[in-house]
Backbone bond lengths (Angstrom), bond angles and torsions (degrees), N, CA, C in turn:
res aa  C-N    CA-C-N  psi(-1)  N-CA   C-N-CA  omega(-1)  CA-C   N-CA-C  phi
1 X - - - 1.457 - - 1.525 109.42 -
2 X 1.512 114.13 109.52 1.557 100.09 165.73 1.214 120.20 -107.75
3 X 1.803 83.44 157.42 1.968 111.77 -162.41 1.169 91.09 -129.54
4 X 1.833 107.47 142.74 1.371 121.74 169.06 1.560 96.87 -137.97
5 X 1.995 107.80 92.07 1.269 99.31 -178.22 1.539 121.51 -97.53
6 X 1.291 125.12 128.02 1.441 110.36 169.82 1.540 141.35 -88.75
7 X 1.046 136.84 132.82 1.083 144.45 -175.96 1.884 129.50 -106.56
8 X 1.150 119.88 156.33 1.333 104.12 150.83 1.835 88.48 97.58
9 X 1.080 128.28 1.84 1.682 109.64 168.52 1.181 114.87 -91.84
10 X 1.410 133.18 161.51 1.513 132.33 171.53 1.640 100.13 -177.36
11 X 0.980 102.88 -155.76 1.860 123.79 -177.02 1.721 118.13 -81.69
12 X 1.280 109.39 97.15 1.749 91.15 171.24 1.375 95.09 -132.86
13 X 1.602 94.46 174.73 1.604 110.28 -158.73 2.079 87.33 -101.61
14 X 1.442 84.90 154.76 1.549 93.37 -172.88 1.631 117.96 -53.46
15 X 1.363 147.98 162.27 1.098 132.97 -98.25 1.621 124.03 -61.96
16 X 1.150 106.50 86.97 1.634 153.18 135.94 1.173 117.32 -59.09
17 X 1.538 136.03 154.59 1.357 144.87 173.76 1.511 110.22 -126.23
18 X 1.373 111.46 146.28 1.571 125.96 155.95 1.428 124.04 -126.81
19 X 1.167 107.46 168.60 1.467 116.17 -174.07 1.776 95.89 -125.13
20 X 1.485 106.50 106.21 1.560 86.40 144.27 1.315 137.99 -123.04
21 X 1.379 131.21 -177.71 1.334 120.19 -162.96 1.478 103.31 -142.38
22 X 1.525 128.57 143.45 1.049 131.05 169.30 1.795 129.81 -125.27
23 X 0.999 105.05 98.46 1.196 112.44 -160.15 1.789 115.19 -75.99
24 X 1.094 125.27 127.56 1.435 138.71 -132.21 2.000 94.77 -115.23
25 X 1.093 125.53 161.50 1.580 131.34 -178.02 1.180 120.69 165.89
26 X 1.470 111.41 123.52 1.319 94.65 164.91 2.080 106.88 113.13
27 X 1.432 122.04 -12.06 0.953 151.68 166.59 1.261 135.93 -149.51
28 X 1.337 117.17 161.66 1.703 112.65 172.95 1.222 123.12 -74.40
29 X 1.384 107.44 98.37 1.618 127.78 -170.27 1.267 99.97 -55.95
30 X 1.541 132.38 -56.26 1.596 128.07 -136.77 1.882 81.98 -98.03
31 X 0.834 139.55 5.85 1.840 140.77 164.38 1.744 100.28 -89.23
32 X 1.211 124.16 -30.71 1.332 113.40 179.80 1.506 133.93 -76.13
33 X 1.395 112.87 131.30 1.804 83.97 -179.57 1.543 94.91 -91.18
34 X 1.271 114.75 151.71 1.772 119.56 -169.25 1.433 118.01 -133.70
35 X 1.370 134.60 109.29 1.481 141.14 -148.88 1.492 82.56 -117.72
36 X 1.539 100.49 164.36 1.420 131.16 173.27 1.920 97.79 -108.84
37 X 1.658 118.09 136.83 1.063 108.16 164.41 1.579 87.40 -133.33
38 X 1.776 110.61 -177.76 1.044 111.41 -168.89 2.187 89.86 -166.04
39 X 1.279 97.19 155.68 1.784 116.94 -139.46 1.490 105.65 -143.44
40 X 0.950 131.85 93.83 1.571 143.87 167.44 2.031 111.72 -82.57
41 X 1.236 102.12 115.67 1.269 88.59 168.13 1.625 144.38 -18.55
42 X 1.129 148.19 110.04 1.615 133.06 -171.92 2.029 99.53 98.23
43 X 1.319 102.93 -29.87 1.494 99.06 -160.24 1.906 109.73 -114.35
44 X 1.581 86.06 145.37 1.993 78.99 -175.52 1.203 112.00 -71.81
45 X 1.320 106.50 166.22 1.517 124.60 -164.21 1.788 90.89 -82.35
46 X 1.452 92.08 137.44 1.966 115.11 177.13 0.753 118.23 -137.25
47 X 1.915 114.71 137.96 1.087 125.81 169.00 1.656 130.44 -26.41
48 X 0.629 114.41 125.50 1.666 111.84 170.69 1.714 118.80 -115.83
49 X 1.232 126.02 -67.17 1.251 127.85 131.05 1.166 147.27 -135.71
50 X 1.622 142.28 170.43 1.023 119.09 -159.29 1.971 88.47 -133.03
51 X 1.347 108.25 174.33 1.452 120.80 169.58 1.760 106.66 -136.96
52 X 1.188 122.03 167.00 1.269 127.24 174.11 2.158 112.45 -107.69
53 X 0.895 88.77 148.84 1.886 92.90 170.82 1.521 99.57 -22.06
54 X 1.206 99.37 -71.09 1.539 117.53 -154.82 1.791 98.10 -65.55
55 X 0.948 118.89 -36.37 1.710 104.86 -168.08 1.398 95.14 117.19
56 X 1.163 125.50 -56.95 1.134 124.46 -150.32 1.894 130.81 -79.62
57 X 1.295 89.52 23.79 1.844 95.45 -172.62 1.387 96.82 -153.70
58 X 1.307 121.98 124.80 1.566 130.84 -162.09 1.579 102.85 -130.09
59 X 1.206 113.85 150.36 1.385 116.70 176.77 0.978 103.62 -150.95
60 X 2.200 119.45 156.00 1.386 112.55 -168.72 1.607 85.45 -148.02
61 X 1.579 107.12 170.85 0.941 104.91 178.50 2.079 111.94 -114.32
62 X 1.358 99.10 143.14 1.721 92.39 -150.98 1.940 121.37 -41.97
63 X 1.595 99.35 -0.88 1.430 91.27 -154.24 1.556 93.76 -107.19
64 X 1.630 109.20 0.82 1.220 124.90 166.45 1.290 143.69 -87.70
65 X 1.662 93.63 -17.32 1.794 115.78 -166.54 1.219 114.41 -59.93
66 X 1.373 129.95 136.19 1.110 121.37 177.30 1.327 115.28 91.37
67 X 0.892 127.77 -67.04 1.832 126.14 154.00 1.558 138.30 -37.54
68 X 1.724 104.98 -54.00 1.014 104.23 173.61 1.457 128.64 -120.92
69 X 1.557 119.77 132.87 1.534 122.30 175.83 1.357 140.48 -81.07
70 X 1.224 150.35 58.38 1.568 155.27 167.61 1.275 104.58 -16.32
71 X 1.109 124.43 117.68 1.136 137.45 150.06 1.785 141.89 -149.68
72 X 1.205 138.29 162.37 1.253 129.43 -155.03 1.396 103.63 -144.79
73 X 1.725 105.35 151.92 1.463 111.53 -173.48 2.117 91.29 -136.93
74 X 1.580 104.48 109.47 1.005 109.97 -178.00 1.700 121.33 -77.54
75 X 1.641 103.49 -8.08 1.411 88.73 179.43 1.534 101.60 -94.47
76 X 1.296 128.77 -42.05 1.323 121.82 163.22 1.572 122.86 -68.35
77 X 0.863 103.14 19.12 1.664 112.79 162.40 1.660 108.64 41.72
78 X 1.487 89.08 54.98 1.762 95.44 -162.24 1.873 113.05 -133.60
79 X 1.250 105.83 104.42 1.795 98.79 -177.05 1.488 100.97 -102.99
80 X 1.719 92.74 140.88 1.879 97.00 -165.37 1.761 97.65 -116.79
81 X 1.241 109.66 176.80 1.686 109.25 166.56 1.916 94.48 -149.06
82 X 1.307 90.26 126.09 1.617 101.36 170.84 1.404 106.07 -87.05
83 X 1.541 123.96 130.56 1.277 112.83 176.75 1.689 104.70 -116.37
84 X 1.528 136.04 147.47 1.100 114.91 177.36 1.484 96.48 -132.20
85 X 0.921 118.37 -158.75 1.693 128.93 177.10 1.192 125.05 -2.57
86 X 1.808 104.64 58.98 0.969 129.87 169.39 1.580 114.76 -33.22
87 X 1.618 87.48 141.34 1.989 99.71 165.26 1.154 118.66 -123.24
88 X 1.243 140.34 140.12 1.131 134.97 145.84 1.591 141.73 -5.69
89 X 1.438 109.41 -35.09 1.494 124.48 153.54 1.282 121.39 -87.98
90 X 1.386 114.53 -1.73 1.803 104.17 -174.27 2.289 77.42 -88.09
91 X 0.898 143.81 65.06 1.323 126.35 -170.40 1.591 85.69 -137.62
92 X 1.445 97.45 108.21 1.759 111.06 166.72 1.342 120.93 -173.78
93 X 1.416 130.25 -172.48 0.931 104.36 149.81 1.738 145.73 -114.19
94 X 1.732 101.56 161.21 1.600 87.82 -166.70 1.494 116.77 -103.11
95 X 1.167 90.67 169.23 1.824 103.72 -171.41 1.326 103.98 -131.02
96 X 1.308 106.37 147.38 1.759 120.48 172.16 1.706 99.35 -116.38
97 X 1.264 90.47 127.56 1.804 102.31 165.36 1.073 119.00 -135.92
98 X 1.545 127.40 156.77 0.779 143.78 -132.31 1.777 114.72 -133.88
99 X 1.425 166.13 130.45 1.004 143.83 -168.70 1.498 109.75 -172.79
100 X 1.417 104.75 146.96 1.773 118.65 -174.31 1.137 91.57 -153.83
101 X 1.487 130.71 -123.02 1.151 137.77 122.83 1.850 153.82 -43.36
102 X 1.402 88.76 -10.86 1.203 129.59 173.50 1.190 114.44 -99.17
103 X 1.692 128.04 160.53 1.640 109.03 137.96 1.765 114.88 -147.62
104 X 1.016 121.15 158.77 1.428 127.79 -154.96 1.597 103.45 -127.45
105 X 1.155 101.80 135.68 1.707 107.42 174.04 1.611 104.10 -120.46
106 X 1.424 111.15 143.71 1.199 126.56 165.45 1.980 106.51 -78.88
107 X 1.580 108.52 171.37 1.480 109.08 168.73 1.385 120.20 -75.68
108 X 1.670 107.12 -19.19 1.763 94.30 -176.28 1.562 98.42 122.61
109 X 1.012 131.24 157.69 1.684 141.98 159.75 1.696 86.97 -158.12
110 X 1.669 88.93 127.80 1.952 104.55 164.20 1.313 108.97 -80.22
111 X 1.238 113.39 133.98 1.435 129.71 143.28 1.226 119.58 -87.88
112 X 1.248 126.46 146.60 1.195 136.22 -146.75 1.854 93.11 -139.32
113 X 1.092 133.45 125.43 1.722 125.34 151.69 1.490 114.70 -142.10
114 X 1.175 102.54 135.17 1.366 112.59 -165.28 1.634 111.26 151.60
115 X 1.544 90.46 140.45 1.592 100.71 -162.72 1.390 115.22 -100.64
């Protein structure tokens, strides 16, 4: 059965940091490349960032650069996103997905910003 659970969203005050984490099961995690997207009511779900299988090729999305870090831990089968200097518009909720040939959605964790 695969699970892509997320963790680690809640309420912070504007530039504030979070950590979230998405915890992976149920497939071969370290074969997947696995992006963060993120979903505002009324509005489609967007990239935010992405990682490759390998680790080694990162992508962000411009309103993110610099702020936030993608990254993955293949033996704990665990992809995280560092968020820092939070804004007020990074406030939605996020998703971890998953993709090969396949693709996998997590349930979401809200972020919250606002003071």
């Amino acid at each position: 059965q695969v699970q892509l659970v997320e963790s680690g969203g809640g309420l912070v005050q504007p530039g504030g940091s979070l950590r979230l984490s998405c915890a992976a099961s149920g497939f071969s995690f370290s074969r997947y490349d696995m992006s963060w997207y993120r979903q505002v009511p009324g509005k489609e779900r967007e990239l935010v960032a992405s990682i490759s299988a390998a680790g080694d090729s990162t992508n962000y999305a411009d309103s993110v650069k610099g702020r936030f870090t993608i990254s993955r831990d293949d033996v704990k089968n665990t992809l995280s996103l560092q968020m820092s200097s939070l804004k007020p518009e990074d406030t939605a909720v996020y998703y971890c997905y998953a993709r090969r040939w396949i693709a996998y959605w997590g349930q979401g964790t809200q972020v919250t910003v606002s003071s």
